[in-house]
C-alpha positions as CSV (number, residue, x, y, z in Angstrom):
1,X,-32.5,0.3,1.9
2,X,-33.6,-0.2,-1.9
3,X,-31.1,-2.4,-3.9
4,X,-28.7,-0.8,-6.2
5,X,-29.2,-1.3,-9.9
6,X,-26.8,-3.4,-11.8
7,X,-26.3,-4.5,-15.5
8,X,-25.1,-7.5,-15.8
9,X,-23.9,-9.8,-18.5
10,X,-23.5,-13.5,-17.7
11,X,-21.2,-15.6,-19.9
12,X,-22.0,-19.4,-18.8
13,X,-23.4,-22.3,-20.3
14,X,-24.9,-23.9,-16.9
15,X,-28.7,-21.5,-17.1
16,X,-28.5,-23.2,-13.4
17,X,-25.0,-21.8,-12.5
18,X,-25.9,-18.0,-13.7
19,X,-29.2,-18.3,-11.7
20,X,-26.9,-18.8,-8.3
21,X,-24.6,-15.8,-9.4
22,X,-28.1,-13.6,-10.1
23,X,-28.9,-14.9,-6.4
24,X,-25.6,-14.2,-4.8
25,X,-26.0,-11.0,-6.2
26,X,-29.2,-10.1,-5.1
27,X,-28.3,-11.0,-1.2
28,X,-26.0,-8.8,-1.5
29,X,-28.3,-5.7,-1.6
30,X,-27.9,-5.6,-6.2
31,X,-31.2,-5.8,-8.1
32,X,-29.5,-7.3,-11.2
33,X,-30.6,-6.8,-14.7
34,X,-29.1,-9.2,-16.4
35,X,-28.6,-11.5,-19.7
36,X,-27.0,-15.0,-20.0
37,X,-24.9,-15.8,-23.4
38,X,-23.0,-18.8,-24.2
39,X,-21.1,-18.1,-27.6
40,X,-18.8,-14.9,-28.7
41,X,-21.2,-13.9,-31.0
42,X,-24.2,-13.3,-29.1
43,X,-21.8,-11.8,-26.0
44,X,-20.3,-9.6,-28.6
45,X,-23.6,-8.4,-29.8
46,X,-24.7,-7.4,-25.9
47,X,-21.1,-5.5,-25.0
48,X,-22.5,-2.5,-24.4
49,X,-20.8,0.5,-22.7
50,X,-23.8,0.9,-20.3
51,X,-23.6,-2.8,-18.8
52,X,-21.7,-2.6,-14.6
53,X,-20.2,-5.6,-14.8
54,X,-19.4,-9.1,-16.7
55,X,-19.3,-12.5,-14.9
56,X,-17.6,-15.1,-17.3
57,X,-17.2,-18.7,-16.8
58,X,-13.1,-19.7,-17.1
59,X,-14.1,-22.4,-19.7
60,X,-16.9,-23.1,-21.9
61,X,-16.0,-25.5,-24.8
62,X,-15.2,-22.8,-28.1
63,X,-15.7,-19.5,-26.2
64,X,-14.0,-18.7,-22.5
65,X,-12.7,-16.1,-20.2
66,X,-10.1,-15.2,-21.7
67,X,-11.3,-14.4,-25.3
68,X,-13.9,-12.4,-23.7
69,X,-11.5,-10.3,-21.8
70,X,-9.3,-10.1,-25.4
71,X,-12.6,-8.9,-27.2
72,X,-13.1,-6.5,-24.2
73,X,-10.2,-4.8,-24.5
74,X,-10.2,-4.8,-28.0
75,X,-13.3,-2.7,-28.0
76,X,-12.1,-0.5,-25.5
77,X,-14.4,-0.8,-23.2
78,X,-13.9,-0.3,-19.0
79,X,-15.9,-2.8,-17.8
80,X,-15.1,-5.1,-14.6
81,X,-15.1,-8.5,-16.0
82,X,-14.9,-10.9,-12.7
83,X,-13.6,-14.6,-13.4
84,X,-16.2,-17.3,-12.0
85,X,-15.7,-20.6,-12.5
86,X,-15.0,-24.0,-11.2
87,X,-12.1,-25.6,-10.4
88,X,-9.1,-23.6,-11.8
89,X,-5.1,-23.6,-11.8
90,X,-3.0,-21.0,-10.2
91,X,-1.6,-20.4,-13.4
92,X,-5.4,-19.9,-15.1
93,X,-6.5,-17.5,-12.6
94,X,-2.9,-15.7,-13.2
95,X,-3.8,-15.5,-16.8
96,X,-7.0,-14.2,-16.8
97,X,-6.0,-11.3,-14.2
98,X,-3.1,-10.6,-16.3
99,X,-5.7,-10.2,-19.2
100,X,-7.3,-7.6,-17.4
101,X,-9.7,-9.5,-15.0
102,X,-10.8,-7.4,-12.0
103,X,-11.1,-10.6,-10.1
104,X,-12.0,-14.0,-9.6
105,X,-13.7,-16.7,-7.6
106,X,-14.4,-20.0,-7.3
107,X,-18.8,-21.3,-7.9
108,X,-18.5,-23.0,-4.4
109,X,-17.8,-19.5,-2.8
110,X,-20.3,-17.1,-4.5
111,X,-20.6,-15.6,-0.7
112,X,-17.8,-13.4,-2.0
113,X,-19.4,-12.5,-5.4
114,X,-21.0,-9.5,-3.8
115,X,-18.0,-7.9,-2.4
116,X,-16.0,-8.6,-5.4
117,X,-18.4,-6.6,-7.6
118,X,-18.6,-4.0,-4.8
119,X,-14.8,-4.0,-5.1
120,X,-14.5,-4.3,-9.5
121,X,-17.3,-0.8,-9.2
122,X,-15.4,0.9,-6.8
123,X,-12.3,0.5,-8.9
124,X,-14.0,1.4,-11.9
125,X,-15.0,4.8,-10.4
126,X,-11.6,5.6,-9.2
127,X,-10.6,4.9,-12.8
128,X,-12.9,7.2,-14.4
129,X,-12.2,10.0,-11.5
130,X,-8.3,9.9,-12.7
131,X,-9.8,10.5,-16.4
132,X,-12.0,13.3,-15.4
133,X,-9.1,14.7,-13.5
134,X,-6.6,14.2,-16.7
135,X,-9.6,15.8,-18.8
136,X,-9.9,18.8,-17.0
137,X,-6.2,19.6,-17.0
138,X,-6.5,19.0,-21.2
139,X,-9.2,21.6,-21.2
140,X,-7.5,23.7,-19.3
141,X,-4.8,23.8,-20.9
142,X,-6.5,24.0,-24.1
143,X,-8.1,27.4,-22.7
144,X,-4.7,28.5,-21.9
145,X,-3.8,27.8,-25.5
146,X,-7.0,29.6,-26.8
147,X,-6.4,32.3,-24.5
148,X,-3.2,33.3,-25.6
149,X,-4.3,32.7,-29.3
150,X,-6.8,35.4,-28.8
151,X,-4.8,38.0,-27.6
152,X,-0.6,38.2,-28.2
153,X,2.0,36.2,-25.9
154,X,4.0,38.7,-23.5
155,X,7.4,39.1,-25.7
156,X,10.0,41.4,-25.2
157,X,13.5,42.4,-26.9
158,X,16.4,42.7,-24.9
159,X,19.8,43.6,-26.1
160,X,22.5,41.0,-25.9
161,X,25.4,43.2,-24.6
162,X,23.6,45.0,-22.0
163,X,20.5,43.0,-21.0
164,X,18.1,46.0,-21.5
165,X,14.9,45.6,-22.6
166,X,14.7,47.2,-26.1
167,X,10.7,46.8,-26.8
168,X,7.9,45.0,-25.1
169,X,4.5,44.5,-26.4
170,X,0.9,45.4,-24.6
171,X,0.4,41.6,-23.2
172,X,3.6,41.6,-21.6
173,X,3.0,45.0,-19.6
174,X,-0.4,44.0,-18.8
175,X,1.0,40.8,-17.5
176,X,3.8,41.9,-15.4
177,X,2.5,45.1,-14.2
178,X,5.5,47.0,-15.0
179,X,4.9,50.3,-17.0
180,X,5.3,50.6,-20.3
181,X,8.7,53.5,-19.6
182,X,9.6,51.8,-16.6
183,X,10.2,48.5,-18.8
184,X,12.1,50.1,-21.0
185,X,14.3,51.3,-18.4
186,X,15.2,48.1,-16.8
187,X,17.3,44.9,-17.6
188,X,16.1,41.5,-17.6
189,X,17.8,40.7,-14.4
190,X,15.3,43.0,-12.7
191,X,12.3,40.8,-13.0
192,X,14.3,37.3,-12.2
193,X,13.9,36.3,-8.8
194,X,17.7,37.7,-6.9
195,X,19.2,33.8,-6.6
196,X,17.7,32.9,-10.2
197,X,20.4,35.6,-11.5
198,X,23.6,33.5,-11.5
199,X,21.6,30.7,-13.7
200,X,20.4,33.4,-16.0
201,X,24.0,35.0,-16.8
202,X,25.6,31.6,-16.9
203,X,22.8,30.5,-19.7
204,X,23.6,33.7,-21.4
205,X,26.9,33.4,-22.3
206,X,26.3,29.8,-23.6
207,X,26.0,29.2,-27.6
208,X,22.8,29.7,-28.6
209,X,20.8,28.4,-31.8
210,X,18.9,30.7,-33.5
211,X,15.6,29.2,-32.1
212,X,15.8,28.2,-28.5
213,X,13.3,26.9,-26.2
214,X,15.4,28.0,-22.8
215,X,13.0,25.6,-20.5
216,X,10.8,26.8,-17.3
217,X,11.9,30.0,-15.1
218,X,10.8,32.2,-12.5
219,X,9.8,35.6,-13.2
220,X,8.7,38.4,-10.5
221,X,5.9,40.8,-11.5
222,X,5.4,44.6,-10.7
223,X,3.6,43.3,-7.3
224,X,6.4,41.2,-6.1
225,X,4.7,37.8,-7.0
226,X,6.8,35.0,-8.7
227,X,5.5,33.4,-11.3
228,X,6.4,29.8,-13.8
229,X,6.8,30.6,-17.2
230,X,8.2,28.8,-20.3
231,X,10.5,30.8,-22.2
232,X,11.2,30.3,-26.5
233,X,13.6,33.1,-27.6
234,X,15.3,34.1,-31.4
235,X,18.2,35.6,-32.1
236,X,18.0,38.7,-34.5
237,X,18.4,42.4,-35.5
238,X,16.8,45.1,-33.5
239,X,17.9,48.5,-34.8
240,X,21.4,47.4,-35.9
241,X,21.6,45.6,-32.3
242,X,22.2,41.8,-31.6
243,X,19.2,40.8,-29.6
244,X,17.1,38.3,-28.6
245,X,13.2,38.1,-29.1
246,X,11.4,36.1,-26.0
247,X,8.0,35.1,-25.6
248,X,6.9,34.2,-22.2
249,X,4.2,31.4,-21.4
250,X,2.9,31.6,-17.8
251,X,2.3,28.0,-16.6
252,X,2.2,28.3,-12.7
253,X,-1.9,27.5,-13.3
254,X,-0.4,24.5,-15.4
255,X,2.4,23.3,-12.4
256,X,-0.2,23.9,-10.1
257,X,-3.3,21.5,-11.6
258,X,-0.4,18.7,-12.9
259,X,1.1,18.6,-9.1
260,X,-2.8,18.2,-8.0
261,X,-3.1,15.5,-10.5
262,X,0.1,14.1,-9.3
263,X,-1.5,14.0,-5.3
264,X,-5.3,12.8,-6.7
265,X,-3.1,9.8,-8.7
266,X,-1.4,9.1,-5.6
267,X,-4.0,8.8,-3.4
268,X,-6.0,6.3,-5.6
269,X,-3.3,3.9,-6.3
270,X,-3.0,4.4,-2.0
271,X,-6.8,3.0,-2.1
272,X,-6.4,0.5,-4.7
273,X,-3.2,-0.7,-2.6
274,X,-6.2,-0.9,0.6
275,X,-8.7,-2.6,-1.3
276,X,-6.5,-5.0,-2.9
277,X,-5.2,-6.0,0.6
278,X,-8.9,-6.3,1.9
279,X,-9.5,-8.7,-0.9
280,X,-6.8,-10.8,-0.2
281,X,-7.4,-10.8,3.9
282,X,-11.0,-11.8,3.2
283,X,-9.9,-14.8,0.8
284,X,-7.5,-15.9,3.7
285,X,-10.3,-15.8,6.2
286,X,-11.9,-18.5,4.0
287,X,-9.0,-20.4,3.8
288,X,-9.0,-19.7,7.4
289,X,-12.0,-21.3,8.5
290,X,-11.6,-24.5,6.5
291,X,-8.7,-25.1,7.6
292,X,-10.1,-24.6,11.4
293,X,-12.8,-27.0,10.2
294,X,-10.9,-30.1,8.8
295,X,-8.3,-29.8,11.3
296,X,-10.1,-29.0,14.8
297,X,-12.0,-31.9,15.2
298,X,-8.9,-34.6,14.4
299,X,-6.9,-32.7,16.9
300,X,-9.5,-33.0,19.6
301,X,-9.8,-36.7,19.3
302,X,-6.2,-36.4,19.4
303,X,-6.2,-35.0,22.1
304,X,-8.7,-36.6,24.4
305,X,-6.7,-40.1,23.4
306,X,-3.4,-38.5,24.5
307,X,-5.0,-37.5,28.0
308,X,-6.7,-40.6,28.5
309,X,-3.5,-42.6,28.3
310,X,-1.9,-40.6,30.2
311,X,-4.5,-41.3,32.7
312,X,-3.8,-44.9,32.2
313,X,0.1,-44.7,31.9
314,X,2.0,-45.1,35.5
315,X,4.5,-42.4,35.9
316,X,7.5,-44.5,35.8
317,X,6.5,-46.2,32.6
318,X,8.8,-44.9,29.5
319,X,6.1,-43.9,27.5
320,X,4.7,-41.2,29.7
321,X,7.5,-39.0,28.4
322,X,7.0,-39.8,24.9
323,X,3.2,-39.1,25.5
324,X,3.6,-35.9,26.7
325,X,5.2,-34.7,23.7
326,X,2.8,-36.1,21.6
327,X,0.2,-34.1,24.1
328,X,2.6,-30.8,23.6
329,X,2.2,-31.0,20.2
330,X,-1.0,-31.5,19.6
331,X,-1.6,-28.5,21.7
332,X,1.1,-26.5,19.4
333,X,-0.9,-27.4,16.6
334,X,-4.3,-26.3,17.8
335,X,-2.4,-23.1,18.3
336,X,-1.0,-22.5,15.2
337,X,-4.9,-23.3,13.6
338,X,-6.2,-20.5,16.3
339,X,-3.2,-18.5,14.6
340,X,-5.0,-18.6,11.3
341,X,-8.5,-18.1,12.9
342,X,-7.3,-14.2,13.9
343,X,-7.7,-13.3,10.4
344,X,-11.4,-15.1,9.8
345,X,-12.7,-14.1,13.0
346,X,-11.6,-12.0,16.1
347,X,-12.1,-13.9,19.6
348,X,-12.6,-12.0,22.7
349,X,-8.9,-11.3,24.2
350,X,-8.5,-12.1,27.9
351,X,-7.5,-8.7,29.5
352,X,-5.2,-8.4,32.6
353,X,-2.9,-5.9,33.9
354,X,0.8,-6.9,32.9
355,X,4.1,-5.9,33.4
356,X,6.2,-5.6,30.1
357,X,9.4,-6.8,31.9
358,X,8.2,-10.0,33.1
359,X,6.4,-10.9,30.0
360,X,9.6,-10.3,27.9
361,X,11.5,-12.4,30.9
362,X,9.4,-15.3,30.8
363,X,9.3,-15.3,26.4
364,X,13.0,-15.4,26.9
365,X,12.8,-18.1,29.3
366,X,11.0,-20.2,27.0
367,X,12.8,-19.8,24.4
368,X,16.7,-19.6,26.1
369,X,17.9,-23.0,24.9
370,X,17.2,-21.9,21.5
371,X,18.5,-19.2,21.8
372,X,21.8,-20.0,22.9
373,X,22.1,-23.2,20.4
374,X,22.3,-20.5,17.9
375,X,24.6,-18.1,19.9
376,X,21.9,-15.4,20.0
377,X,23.5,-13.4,23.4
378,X,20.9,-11.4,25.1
379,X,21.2,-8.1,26.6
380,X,18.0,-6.3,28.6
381,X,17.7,-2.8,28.8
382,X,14.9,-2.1,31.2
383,X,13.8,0.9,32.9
384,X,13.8,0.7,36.7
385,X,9.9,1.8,36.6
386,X,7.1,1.3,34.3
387,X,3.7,1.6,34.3
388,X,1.3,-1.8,33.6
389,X,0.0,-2.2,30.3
390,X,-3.9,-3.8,29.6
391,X,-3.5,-7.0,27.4
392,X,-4.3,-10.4,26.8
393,X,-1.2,-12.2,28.3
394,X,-0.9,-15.1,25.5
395,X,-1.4,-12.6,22.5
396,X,1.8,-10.7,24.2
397,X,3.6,-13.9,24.5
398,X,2.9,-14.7,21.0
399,X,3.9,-11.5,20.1
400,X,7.5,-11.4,21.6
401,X,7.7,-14.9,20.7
402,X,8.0,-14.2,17.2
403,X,10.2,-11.1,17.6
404,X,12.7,-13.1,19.3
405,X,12.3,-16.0,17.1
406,X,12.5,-13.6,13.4
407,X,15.6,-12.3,14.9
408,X,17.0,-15.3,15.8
409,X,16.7,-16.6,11.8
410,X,18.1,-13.0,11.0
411,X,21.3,-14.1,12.7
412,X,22.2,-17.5,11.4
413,X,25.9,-17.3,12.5
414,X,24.8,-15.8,16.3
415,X,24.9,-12.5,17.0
416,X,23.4,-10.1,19.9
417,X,19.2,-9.2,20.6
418,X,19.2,-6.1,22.5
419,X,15.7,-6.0,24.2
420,X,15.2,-2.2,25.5
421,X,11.9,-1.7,27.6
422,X,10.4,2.1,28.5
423,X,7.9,4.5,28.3
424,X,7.3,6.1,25.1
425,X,4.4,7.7,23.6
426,X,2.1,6.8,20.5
427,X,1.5,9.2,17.8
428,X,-1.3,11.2,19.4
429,X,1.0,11.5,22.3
430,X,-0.8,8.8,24.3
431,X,1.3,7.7,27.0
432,X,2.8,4.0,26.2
433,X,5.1,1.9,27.1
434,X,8.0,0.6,24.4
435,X,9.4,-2.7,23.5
436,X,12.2,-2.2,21.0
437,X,14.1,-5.6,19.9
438,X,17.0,-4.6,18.0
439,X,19.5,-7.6,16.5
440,X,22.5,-7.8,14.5
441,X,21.8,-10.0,11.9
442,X,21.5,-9.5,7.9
443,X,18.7,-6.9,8.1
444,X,16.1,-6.1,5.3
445,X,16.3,-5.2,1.6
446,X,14.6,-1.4,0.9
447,X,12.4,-2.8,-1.8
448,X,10.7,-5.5,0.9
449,X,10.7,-3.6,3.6
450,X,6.9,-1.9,3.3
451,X,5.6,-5.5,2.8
452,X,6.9,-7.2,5.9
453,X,3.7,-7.8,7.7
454,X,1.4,-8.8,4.5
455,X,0.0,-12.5,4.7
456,X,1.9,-15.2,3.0
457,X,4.5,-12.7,2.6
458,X,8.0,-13.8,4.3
459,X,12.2,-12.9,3.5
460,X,13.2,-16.4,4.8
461,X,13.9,-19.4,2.9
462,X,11.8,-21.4,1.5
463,X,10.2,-24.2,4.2
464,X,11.2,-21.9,7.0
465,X,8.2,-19.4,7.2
466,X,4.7,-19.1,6.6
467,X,4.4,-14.9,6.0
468,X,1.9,-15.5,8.8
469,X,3.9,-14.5,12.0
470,X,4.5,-10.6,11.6
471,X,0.5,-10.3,9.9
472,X,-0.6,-11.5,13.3
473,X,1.2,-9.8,15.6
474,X,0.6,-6.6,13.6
475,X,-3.2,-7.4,14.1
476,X,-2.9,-8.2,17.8
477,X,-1.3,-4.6,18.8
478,X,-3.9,-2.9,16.5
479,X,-6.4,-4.7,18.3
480,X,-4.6,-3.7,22.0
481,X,-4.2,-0.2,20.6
482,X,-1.2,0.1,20.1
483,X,1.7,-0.2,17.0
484,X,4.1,-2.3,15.7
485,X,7.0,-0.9,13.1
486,X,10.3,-1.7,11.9
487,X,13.3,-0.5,10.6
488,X,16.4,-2.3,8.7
489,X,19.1,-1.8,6.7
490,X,21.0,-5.0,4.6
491,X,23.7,-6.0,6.6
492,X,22.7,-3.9,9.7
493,X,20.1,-5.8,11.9
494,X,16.5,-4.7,12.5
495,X,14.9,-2.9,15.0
496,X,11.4,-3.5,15.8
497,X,9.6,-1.4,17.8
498,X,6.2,-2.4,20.1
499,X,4.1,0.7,21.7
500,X,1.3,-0.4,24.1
501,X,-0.9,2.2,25.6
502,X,-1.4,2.3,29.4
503,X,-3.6,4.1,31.1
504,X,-1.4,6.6,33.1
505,X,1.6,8.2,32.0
506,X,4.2,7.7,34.8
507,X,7.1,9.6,35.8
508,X,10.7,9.6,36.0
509,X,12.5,6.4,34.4
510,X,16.0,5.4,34.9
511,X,17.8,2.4,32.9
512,X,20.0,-0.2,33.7
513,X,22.0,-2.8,31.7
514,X,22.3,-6.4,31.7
515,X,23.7,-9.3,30.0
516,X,22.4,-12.8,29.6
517,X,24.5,-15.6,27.8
């Protein structure tokens, strides 16, 4: 596969640095044409419209990042300017995206320089499709203009008392269809639409200024087809007559390419939404692997120490208790670094056949002191029969485990978790079987609602969540095949609802209730 071509401009004062960037770049699959500069005049004397991308260092002694994004935007010039540098504050890299950076990334991860450019051009093209879009409806409507200045609008004069049509030029019957004697025979009711009449009459018998622009209507043609048209009408004088002079402006071409334009907008700030989201996943997989890194090895010596006194450690001596704990959560923490792993790498789930039921039973079991120190009452609603689901036991586990635990923090004054388990079906009608976990506690606010499940994104308190929890389990049913929504209202609990597939649909399901304290 040849390497794409890219024109690059490289504000740094390290020759050494920019040499690593032009490296980074060319592993991944660029052949980079590019020129280093080191003061604002030289970069503004090589901002050229033609160049893909810029890669500016944060800082650089009289010139930086952020001037250069100021002098980009000055000159008005779309180019992805990407933000690499060293060691740099929240607050900086807030700053220079705020500016109009398209990203940015530390020099000790230019692994990620590649995709970010991938990322800054694919945004860039999105951009410039939405302009060509909004271009082509400005030329067509500037046709439309030229159109009608060519040849006359479609006008008519209708008489005020009894809504005839009094005269109508050679555009209008062209337009409509109507002849020119059968026009003049009929009332302007006759080509409104029957349920547009009432509006009509009402805005009759309103004041009127002598010049009115009377808004958008519907009109119905000689054919029967209904058309948009904007309507300006003038009071005056026909033949010793009060009447009123329209001229009609057929825009349904017009409704047509804005509501298009309305869709194409929609569906790139959809895919800028998705890649943004990929951008931040990949960053966290970084994080992700440090962490795994600094923190696996400490625990494993942990560990081993832990066992090996137990070894040594009678079991009536008091401190075999108080090492087992220790043991316990040492093994917590190793899970809660393989919970972070999931989103840097995927490990190979250990499949078995499982029963729904029991796996919610044994989560609750775990879990039942908790729940009644907080005064969570249980009640199960499970079908009599249900077919076994395919899964990785300890990824369900951890699943349900944070259901019950999120609605647990939703009811800080107690409340009731009804846990309903069924068949149901996914969207493509696979058969599945349904976990719904429904509690009463302070439910969701509308505006967070579509984010519940980002990373780092969480509606507790602050110290009492991560935003990891519902990101993971979202991941684990994709990865099972199956689905994970919610719905919530403030003040009305949360429902969320888990779908697994299974690999027969069974038959017949009765339900019974039951209550646990």
């Amino acid at each position: 596969m040849m390497p794409t071509p890219l024109r690059v401009l490289i504000l740094e004062d390290r020759e050494a640095d920019a040499e690593l960037m032009v490296h980074a770049l060319r592993r991944a699959g660029f052949a980079p044409h590019w020129q280093r500069v080191e003061t604002e005049v030289d970069y503004l004397a090589c901002l050229q419209a033609n160049l893909d991308v810029i890669l500016a260092d944060y800082a650089m002694g009289e010139f930086n990042a952020l001037q250069a994004l100021t002098l980009l935007q000055k000159h008005g010039l779309d180019i992805p300017c990407i933000v690499v540098t060293g060691a740099v504050s929240e607050e900086a890299a807030v700053a220079c995206m705020k500016r109009g950076a398209a990203d940015y990334l530390l020099k000790d991860r230019l692994a990620r320089l590649g995709p970010a450019v991938m990322q800054a051009l694919a945004q860039k093209h999105l951009r410039s499709e939405r302009l060509q879009a909004a271009e082509a409806l400005r030329q067509s409507e500037a046709n439309f203009r030229l159109l009608f200045a060519a040849n006359p609008h479609a006008m008519w004069v209708y008489d005020v008392q009894t809504l005839r049509f009094l005269e109508v030029n050679e555009a209008a019957v062209a337009h409509y269809g109507y002849p020119r004697d059968a026009f003049l025979r009929m009332r302007i009711t006759d080509i409104r639409p029957p349920e547009d009449i009432p509006r009509l009459l009402e805005h009759i018998q309103e004041g009127r200024p002598p010049l009115q622009f009377s808004g958008q209507w519907r009109h119905r043609l000689h054919n029967g087809r209904i058309i948009d048209v904007d309507i300006t009408s003038h009071t005056l004088e026909f033949g010793g007559r009060h009447a009123v002079l329209v001229v009609a402006q057929d825009i349904t071409e017009r409704l047509r390419a804005e509501a298009a334009l309305l869709q194409k907008d929609e569906e790139l700030r959809a895919m800028s939404q998705q890649l943004w989201q990929a951008a931040k996943l990949a960053t966290m997989g970084e994080l992700s692997a440090s962490i795994a890194h600094e923190l696996n090895n400490p625990l494993t010596t942990i560990s081993l120490r832990v066992e090996d006194l137990l070894v040594r450690t009678s079991p009536d001596d008091p401190a075999q208790r108080s090492l087992a704990v220790i043991a316990q959560e040492v093994a917590r923490m190793g899970a809660l670094v393989a919970n972070l792993l999931h989103f840097s790498r995927h490990s190979q789930p250990q499949i078995s056949s499982l029963d729904m039921r029991a796996e919610v039973d044994d989560t609750l079991t775990l879990i039942q002191s908790h729940l009644r120190n907080h005064r969570i009452r249980v009640m199960r609603e499970f079908a009599l029969e249900i077919p076994l689901i395919h899964a990785d036991r300890q990824q369900m586990r951890q699943v349900f485990l944070n259901l019950f635990t999120n609605a647990s923090d939703a009811m800080p004054q107690g409340g009731t978790l009804t846990l309903r388990v069924g068949r149901g079906a996914l969207a493509a009608g696979t058969p599945a079987v349904i976990l719904e976990c429904i509690d009463t506690g302070v439910g969701i606010a509308p505006e967070h609602l579509d984010r519940v499940g980002e990373p780092f994104f969480t509606t507790k308190g602050e110290g009492k969540g991560t935003g990891l929890g519902m990101a993971i389990c979202r991941r684990i049913m994709r990865e099972h095949g199956g689905t994970l929504d919610l719905t919530s209202a403030l003040g009305q609990g949360t429902t969320v609802r888990v779908l697994l597939p299974v690999p027969h649909e069974a038959h017949g399901v009765e339900w019974h209730e039951g209550g646990v304290e």
